[in-house]
HTML snippet that shows the backbone in 3Dmol.js (N, CA, C, O; Angstrom):
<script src="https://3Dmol.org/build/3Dmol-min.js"></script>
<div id="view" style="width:600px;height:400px;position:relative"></div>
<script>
const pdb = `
ATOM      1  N   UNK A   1     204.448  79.678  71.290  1.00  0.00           N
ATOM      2  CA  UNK A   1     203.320  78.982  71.877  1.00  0.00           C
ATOM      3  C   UNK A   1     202.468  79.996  72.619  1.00  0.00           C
ATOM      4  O   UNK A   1     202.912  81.046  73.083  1.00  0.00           O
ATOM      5  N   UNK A   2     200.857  79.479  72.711  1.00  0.00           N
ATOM      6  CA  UNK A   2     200.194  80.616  73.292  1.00  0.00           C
ATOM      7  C   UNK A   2     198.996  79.821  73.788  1.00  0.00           C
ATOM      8  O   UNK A   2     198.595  78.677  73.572  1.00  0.00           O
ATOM      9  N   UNK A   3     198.623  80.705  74.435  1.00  0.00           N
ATOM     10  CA  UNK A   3     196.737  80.252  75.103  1.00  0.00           C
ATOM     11  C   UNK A   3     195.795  80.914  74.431  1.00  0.00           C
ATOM     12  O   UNK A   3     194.596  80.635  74.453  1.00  0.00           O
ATOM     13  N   UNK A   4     196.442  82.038  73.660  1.00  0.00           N
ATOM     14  CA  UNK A   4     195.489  83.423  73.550  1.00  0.00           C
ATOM     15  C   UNK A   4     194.902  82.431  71.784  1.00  0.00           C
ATOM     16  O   UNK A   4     195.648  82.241  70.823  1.00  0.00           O
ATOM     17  N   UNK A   5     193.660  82.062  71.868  1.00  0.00           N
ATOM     18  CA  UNK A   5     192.814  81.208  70.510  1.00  0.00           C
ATOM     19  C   UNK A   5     192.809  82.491  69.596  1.00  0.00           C
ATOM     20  O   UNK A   5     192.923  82.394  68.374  1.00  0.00           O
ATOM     21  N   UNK A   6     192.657  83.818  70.310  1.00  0.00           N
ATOM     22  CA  UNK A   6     192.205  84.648  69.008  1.00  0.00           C
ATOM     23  C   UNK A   6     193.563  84.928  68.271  1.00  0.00           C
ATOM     24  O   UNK A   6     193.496  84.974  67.043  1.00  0.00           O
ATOM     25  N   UNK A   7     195.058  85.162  68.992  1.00  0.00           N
ATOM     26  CA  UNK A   7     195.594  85.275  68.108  1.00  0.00           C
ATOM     27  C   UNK A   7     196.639  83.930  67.495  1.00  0.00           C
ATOM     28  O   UNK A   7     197.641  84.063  66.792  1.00  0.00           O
ATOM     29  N   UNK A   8     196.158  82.896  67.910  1.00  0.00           N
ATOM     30  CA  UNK A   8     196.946  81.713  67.438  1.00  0.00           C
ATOM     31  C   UNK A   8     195.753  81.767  65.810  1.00  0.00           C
ATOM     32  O   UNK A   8     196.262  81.962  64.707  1.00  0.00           O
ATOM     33  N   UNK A   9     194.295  81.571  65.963  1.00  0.00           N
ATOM     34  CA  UNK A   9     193.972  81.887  64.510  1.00  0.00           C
ATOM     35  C   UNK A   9     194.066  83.639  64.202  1.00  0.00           C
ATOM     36  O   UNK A   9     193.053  84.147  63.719  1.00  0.00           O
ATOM     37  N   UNK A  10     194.946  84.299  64.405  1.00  0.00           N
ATOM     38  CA  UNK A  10     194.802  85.212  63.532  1.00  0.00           C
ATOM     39  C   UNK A  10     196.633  85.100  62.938  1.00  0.00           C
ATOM     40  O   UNK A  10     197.200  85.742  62.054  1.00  0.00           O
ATOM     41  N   UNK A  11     196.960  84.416  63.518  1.00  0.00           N
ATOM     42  CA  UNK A  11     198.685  83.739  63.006  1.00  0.00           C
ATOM     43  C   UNK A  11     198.489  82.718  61.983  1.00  0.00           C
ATOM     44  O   UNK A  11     199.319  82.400  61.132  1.00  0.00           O
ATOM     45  N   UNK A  12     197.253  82.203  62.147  1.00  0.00           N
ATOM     46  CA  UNK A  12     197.146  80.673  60.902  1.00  0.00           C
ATOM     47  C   UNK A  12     196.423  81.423  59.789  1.00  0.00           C
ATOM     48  O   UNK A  12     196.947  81.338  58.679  1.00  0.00           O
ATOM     49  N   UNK A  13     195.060  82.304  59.923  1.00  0.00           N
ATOM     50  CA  UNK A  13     195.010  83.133  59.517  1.00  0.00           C
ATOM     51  C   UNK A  13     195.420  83.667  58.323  1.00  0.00           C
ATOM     52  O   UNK A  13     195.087  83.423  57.163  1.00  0.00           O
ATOM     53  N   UNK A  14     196.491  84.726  58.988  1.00  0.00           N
ATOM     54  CA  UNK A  14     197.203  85.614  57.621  1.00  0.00           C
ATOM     55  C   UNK A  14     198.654  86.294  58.329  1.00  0.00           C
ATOM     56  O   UNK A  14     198.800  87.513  58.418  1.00  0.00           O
ATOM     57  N   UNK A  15     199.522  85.460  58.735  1.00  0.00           N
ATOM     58  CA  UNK A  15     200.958  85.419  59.419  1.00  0.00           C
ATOM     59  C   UNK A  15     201.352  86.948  59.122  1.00  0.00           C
ATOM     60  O   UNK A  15     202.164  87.435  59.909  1.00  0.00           O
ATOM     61  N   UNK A  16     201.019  87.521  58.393  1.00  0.00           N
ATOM     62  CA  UNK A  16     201.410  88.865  57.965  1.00  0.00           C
ATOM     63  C   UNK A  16     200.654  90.195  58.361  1.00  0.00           C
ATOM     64  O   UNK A  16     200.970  91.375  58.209  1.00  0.00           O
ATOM     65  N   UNK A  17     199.414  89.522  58.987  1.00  0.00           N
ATOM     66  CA  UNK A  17     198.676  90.772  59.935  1.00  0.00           C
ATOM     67  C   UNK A  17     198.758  90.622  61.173  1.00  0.00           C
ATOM     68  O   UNK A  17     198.511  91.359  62.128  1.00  0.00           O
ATOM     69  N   UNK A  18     199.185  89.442  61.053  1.00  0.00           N
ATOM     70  CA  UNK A  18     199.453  88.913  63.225  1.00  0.00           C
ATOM     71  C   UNK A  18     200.106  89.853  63.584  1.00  0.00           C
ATOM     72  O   UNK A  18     201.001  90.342  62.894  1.00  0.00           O
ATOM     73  N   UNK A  19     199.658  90.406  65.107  1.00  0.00           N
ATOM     74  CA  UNK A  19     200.345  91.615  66.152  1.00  0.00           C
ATOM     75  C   UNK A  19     201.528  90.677  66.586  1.00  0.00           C
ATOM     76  O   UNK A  19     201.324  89.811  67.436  1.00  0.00           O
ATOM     77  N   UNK A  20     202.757  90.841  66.013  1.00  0.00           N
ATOM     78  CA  UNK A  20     203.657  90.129  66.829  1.00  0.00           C
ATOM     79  C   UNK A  20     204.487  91.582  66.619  1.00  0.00           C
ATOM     80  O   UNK A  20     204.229  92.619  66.009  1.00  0.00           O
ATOM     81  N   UNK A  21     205.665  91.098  67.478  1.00  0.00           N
ATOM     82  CA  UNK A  21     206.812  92.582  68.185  1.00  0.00           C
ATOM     83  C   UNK A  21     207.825  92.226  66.880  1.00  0.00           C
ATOM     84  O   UNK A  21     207.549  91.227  66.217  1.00  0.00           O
ATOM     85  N   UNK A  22     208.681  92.822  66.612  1.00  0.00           N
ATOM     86  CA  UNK A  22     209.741  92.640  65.607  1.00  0.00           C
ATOM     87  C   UNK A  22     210.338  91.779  65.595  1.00  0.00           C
ATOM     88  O   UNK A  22     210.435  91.226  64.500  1.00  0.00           O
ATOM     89  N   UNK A  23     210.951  91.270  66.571  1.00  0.00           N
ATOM     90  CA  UNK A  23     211.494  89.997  66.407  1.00  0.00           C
ATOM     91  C   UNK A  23     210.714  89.086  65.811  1.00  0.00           C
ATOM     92  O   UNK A  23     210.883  88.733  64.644  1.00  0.00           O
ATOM     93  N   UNK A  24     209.814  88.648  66.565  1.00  0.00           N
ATOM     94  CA  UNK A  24     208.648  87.503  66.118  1.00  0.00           C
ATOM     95  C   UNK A  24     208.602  87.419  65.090  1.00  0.00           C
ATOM     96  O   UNK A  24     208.916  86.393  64.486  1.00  0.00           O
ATOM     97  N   UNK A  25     208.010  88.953  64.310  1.00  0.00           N
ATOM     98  CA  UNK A  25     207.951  89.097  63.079  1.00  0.00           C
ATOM     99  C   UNK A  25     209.043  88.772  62.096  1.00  0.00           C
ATOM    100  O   UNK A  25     208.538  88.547  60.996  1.00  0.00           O
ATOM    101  N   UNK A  26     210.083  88.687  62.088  1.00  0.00           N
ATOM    102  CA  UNK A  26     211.564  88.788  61.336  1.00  0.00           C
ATOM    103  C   UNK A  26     211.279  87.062  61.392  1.00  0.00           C
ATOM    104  O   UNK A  26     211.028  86.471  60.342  1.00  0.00           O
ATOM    105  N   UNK A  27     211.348  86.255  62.835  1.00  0.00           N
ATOM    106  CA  UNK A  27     211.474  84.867  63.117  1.00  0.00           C
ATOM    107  C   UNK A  27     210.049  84.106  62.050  1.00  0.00           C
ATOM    108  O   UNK A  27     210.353  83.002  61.599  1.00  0.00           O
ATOM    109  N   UNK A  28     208.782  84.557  61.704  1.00  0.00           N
ATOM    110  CA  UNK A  28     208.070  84.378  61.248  1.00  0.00           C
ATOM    111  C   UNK A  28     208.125  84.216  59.698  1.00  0.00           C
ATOM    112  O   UNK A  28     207.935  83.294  58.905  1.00  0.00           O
ATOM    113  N   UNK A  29     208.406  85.283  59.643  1.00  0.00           N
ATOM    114  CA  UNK A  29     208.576  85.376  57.916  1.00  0.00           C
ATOM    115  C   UNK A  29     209.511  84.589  57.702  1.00  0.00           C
ATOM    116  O   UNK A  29     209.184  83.636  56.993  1.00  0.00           O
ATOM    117  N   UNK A  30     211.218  84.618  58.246  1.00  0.00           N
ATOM    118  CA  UNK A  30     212.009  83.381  57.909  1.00  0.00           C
ATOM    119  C   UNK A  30     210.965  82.066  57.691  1.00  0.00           C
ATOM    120  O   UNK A  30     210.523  81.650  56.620  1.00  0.00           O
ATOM    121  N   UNK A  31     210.750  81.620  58.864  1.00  0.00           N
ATOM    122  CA  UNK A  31     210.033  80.653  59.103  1.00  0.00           C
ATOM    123  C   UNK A  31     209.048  79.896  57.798  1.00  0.00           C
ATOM    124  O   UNK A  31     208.894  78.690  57.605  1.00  0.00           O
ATOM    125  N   UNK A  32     208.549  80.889  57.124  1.00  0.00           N
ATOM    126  CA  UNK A  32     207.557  81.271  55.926  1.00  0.00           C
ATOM    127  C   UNK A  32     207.939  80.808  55.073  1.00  0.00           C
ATOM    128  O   UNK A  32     207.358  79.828  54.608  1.00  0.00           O
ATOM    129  N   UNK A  33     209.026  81.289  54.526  1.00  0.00           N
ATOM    130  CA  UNK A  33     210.235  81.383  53.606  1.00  0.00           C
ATOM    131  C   UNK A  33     210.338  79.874  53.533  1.00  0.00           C
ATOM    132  O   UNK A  33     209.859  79.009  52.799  1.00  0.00           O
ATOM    133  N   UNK A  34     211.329  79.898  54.809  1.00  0.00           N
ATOM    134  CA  UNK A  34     212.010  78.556  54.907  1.00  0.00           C
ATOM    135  C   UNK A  34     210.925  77.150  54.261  1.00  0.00           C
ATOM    136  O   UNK A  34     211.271  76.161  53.616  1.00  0.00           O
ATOM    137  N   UNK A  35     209.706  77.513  54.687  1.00  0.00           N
ATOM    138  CA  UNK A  35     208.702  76.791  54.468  1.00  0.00           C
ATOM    139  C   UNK A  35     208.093  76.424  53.055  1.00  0.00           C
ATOM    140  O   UNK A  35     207.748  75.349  52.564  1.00  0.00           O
ATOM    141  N   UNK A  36     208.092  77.643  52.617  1.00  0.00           N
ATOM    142  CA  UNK A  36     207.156  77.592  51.354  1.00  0.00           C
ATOM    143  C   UNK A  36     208.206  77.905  50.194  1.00  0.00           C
ATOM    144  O   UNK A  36     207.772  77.624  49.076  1.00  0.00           O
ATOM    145  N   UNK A  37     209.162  78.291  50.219  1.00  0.00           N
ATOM    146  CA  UNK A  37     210.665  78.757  49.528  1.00  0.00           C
ATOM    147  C   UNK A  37     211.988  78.620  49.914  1.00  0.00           C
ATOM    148  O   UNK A  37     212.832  79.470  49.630  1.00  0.00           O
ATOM    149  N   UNK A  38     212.262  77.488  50.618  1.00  0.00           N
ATOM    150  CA  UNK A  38     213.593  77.329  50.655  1.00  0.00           C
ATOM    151  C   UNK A  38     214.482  77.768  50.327  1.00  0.00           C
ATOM    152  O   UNK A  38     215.225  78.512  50.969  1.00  0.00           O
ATOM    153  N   UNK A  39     214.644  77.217  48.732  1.00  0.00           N
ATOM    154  CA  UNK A  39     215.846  78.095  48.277  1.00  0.00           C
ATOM    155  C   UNK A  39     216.184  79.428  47.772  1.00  0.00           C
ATOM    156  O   UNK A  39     217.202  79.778  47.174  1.00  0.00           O
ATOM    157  N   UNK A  40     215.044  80.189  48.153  1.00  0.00           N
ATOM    158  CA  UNK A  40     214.818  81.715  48.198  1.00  0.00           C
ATOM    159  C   UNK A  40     215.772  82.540  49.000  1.00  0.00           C
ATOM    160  O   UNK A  40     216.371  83.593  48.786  1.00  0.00           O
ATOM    161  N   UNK A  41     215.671  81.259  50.518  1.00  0.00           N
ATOM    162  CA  UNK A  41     216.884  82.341  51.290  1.00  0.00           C
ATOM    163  C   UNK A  41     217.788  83.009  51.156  1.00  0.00           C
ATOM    164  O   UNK A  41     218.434  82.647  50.172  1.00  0.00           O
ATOM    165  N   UNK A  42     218.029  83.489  51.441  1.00  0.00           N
ATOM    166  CA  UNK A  42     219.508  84.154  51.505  1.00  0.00           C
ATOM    167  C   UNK A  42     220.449  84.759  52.478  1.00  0.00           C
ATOM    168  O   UNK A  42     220.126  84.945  53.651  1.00  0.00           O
ATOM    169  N   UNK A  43     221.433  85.019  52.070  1.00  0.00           N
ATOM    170  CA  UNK A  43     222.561  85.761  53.745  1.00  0.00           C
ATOM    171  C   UNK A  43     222.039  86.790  54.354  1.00  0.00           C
ATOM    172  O   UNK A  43     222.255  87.106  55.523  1.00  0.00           O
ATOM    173  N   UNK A  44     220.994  87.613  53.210  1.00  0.00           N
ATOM    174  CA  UNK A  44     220.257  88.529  54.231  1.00  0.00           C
ATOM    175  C   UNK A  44     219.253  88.320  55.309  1.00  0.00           C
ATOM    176  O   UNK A  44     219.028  88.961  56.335  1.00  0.00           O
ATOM    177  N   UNK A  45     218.655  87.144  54.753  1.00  0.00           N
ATOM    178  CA  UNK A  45     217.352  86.698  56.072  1.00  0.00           C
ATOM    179  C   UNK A  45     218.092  86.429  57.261  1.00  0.00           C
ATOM    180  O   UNK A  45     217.574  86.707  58.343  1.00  0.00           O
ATOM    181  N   UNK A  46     219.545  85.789  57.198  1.00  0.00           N
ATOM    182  CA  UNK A  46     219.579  85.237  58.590  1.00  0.00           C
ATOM    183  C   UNK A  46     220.426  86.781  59.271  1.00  0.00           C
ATOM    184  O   UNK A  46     220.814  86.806  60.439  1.00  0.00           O
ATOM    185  N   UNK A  47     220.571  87.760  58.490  1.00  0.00           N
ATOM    186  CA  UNK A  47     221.369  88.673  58.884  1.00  0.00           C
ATOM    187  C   UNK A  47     219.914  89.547  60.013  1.00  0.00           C
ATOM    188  O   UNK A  47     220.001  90.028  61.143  1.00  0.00           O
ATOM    189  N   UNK A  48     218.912  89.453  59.227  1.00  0.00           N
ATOM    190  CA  UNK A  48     217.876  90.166  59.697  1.00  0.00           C
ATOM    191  C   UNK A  48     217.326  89.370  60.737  1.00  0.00           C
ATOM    192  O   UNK A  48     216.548  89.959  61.487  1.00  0.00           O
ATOM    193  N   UNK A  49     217.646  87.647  61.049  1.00  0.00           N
ATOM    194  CA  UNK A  49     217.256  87.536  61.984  1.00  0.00           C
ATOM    195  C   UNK A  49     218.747  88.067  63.130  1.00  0.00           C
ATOM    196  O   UNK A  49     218.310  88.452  64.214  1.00  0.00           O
ATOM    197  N   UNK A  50     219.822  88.111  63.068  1.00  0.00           N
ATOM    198  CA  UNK A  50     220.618  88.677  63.534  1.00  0.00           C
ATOM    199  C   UNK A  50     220.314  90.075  64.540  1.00  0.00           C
ATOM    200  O   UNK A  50     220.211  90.228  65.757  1.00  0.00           O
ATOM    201  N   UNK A  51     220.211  91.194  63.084  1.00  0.00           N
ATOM    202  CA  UNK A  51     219.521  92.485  63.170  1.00  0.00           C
ATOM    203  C   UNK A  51     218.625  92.541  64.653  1.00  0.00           C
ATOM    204  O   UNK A  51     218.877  93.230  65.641  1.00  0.00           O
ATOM    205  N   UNK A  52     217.568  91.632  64.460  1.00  0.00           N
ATOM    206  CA  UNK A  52     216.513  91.916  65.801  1.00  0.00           C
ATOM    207  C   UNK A  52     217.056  90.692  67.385  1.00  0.00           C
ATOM    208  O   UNK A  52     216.422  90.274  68.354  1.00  0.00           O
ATOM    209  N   UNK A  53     218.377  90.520  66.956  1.00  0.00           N
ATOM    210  CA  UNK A  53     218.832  90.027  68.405  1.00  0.00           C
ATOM    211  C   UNK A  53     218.476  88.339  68.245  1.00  0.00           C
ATOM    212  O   UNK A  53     217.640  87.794  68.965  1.00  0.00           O
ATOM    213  N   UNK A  54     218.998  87.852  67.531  1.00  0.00           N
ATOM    214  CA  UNK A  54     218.623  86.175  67.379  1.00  0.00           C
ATOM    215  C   UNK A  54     220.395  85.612  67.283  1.00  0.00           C
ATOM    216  O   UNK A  54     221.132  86.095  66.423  1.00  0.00           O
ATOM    217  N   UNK A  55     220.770  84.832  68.017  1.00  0.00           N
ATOM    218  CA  UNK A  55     222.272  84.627  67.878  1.00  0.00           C
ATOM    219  C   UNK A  55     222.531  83.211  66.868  1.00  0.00           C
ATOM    220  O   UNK A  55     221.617  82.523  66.413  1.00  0.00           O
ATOM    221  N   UNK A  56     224.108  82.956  66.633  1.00  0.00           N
ATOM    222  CA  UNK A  56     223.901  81.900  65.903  1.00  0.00           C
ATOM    223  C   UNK A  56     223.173  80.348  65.936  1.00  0.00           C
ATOM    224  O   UNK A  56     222.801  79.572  65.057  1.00  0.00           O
ATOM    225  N   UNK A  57     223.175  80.319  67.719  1.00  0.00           N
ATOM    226  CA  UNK A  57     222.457  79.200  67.930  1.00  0.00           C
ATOM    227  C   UNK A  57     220.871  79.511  67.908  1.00  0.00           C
ATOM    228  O   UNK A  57     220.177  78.554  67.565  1.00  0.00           O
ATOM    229  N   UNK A  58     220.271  80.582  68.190  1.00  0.00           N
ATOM    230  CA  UNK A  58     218.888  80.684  68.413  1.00  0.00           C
ATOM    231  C   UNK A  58     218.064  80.584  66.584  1.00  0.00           C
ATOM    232  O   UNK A  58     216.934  80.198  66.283  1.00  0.00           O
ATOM    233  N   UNK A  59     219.194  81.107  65.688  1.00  0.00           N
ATOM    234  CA  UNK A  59     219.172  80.713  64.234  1.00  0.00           C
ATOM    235  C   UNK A  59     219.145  79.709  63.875  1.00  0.00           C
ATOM    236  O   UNK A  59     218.413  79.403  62.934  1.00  0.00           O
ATOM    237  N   UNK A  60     220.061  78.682  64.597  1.00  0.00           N
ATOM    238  CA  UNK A  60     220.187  77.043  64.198  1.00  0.00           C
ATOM    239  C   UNK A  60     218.962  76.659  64.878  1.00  0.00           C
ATOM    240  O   UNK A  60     218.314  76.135  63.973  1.00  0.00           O
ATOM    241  N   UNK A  61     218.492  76.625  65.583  1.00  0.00           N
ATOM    242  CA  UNK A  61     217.665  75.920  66.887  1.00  0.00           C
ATOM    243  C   UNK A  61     216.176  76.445  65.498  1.00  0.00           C
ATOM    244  O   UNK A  61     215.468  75.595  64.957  1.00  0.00           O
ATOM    245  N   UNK A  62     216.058  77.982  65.226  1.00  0.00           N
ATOM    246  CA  UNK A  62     214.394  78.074  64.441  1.00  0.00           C
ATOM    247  C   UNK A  62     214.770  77.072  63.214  1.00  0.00           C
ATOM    248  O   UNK A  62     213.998  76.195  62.825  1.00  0.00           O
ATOM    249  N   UNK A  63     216.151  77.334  62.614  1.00  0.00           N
ATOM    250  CA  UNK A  63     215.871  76.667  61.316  1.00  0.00           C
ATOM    251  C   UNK A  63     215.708  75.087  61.401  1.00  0.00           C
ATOM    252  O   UNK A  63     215.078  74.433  60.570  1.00  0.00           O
ATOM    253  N   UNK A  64     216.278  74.621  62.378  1.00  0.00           N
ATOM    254  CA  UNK A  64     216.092  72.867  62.592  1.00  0.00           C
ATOM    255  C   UNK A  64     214.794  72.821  62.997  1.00  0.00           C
ATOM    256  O   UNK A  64     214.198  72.067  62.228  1.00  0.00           O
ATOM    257  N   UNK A  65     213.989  73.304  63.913  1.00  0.00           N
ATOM    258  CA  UNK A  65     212.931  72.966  64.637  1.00  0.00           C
ATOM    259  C   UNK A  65     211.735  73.351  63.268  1.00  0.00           C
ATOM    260  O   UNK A  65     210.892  72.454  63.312  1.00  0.00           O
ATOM    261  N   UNK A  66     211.428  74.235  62.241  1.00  0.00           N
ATOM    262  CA  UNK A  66     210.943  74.878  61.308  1.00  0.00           C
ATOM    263  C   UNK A  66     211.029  73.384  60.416  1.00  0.00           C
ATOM    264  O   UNK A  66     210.176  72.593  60.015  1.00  0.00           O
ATOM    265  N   UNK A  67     212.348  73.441  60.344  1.00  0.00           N
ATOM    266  CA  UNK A  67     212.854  72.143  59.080  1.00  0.00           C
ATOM    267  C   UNK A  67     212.367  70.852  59.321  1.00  0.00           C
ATOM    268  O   UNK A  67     212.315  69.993  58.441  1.00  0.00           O
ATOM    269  N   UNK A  68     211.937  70.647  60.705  1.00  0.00           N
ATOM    270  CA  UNK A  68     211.687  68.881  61.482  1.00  0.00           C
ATOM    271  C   UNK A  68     210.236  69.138  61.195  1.00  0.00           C
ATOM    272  O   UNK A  68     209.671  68.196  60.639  1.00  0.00           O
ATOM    273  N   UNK A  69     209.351  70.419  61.500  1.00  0.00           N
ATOM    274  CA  UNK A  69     207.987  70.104  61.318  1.00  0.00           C
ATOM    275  C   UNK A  69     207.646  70.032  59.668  1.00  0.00           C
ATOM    276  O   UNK A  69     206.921  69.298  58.996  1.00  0.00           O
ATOM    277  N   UNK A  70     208.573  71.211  59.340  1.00  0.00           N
ATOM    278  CA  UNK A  70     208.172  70.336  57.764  1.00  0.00           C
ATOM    279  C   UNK A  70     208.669  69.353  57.085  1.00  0.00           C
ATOM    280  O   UNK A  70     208.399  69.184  55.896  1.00  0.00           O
ATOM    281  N   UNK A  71     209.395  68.645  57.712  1.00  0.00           N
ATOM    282  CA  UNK A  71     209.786  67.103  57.106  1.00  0.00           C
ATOM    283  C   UNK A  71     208.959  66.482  57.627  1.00  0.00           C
ATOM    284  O   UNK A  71     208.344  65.826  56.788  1.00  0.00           O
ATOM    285  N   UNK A  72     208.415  66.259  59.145  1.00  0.00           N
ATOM    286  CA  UNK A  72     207.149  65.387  59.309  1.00  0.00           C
ATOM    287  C   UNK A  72     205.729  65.524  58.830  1.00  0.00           C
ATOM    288  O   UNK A  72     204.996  64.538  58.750  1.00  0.00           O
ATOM    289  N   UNK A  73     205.420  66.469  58.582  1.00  0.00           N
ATOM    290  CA  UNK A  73     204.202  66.950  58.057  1.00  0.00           C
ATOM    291  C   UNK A  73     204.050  66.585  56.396  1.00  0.00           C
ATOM    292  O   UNK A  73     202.978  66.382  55.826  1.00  0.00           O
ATOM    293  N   UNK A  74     205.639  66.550  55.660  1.00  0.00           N
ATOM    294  CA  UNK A  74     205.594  65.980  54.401  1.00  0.00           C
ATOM    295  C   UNK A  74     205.118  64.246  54.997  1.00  0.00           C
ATOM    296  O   UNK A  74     204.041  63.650  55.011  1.00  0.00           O
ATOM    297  N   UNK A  75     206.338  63.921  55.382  1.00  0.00           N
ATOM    298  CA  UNK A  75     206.035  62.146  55.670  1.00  0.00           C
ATOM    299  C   UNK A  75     204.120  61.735  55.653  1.00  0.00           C
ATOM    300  O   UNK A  75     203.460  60.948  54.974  1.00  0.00           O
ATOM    301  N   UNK A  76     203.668  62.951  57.021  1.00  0.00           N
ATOM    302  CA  UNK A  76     202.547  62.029  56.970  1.00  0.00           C
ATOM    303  C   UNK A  76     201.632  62.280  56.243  1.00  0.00           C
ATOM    304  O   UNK A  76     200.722  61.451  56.224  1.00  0.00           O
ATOM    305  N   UNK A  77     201.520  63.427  55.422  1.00  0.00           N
ATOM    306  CA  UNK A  77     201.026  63.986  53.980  1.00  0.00           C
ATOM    307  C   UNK A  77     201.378  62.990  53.139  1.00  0.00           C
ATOM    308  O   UNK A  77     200.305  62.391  53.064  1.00  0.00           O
ATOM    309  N   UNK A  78     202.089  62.429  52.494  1.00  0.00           N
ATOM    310  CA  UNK A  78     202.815  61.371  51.875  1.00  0.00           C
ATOM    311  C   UNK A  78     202.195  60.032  52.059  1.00  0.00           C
ATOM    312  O   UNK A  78     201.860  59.234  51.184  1.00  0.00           O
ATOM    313  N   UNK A  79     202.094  59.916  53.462  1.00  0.00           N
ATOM    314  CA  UNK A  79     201.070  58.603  53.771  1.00  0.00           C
ATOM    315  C   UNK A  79     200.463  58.764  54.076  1.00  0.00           C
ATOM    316  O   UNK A  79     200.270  58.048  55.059  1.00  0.00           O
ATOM    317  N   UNK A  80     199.203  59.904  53.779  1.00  0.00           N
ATOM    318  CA  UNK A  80     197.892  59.476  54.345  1.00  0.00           C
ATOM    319  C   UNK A  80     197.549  59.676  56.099  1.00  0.00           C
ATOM    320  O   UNK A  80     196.603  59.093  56.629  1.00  0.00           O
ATOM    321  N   UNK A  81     198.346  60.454  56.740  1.00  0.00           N
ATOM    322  CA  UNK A  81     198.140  60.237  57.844  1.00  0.00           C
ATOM    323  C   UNK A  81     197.793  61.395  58.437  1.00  0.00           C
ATOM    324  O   UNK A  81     197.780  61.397  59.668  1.00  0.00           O
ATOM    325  N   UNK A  82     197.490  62.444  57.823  1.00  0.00           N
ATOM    326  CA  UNK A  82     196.550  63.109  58.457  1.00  0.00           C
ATOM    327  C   UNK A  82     195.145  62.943  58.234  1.00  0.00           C
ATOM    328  O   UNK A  82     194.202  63.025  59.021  1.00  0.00           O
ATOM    329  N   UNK A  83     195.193  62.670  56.888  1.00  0.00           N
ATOM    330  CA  UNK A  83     193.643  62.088  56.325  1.00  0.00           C
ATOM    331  C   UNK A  83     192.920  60.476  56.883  1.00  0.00           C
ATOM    332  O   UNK A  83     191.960  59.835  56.455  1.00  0.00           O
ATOM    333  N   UNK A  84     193.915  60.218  58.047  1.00  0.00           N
ATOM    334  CA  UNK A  84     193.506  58.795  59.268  1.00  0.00           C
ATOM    335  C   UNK A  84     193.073  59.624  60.048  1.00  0.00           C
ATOM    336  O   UNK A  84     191.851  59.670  60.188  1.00  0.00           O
ATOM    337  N   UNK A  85     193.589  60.184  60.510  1.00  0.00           N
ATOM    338  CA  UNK A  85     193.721  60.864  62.047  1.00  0.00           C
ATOM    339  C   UNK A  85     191.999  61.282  61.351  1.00  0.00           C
ATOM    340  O   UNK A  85     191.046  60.557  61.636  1.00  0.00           O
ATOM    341  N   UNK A  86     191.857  62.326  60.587  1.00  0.00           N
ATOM    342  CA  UNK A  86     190.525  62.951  60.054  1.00  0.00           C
ATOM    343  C   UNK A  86     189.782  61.805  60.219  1.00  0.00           C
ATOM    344  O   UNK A  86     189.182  61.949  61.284  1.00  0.00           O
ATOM    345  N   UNK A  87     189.412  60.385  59.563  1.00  0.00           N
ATOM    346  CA  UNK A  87     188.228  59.388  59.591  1.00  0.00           C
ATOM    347  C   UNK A  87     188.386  59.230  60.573  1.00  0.00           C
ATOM    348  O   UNK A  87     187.333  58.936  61.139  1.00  0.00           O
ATOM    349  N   UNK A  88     189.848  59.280  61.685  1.00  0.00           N
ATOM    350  CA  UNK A  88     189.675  58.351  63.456  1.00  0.00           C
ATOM    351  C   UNK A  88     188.857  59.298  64.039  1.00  0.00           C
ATOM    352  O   UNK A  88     188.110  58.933  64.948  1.00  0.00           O
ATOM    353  N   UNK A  89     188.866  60.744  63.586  1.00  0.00           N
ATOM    354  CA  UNK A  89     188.060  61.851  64.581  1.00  0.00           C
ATOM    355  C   UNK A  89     186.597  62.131  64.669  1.00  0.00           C
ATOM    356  O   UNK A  89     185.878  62.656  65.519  1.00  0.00           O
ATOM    357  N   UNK A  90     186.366  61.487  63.250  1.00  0.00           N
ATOM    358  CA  UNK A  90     184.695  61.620  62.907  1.00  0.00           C
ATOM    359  C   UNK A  90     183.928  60.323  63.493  1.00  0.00           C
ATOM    360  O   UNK A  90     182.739  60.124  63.741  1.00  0.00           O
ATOM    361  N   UNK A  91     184.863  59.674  63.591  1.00  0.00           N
ATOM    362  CA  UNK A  91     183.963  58.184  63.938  1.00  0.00           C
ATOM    363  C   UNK A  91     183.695  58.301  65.779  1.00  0.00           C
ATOM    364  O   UNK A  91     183.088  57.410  66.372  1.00  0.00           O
TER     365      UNK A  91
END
`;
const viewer = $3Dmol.createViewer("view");
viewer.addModel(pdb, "pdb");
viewer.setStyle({}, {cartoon: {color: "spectrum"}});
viewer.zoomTo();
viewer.render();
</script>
């Protein structure tokens, strides 16, 4: 989470030029992965989130919290509910 607007859009952006520190970066790309390729993972990603100091719970905690926004974001994709929220905002 951040205040800083320039680099929250330069993270939505292009996630792969964002100034983040190594960790971030390692937590990001999982994140990516997890997102857009699931079953891509492998024992090495979570080793590398390991690698930069992420323990087994701080692993469980990105992959559930990663996994909940993209199960809700399917749901309301699915029904139409971001494309409400869009006509509730224009009106």
């Amino acid at each position: 989470m951040s205040l800083d607007e320039e680099f929250v859009a330069a993270l939505r952006q292009n996630p792969a030029q964002a100034d983040l520190n190594a960790q971030d970066r390692v937590m990001v790309d999982f994140v990516i992965r997890l997102t857009k390729q699931p079953s891509s993972l492998i024992e090495d990603d979570v080793k590398a989130l390991r690698a930069v100091g992420f323990g087994d719970q701080a692993i469980l905690q990105i992959t559930m919290i990663a996994s909940w926004f993209n199960y809700v974001n399917r749901v309301a994709d699915a029904l139409g509910l971001g494309k409400a929220s869009e006509q509730f905002n224009k009106e």
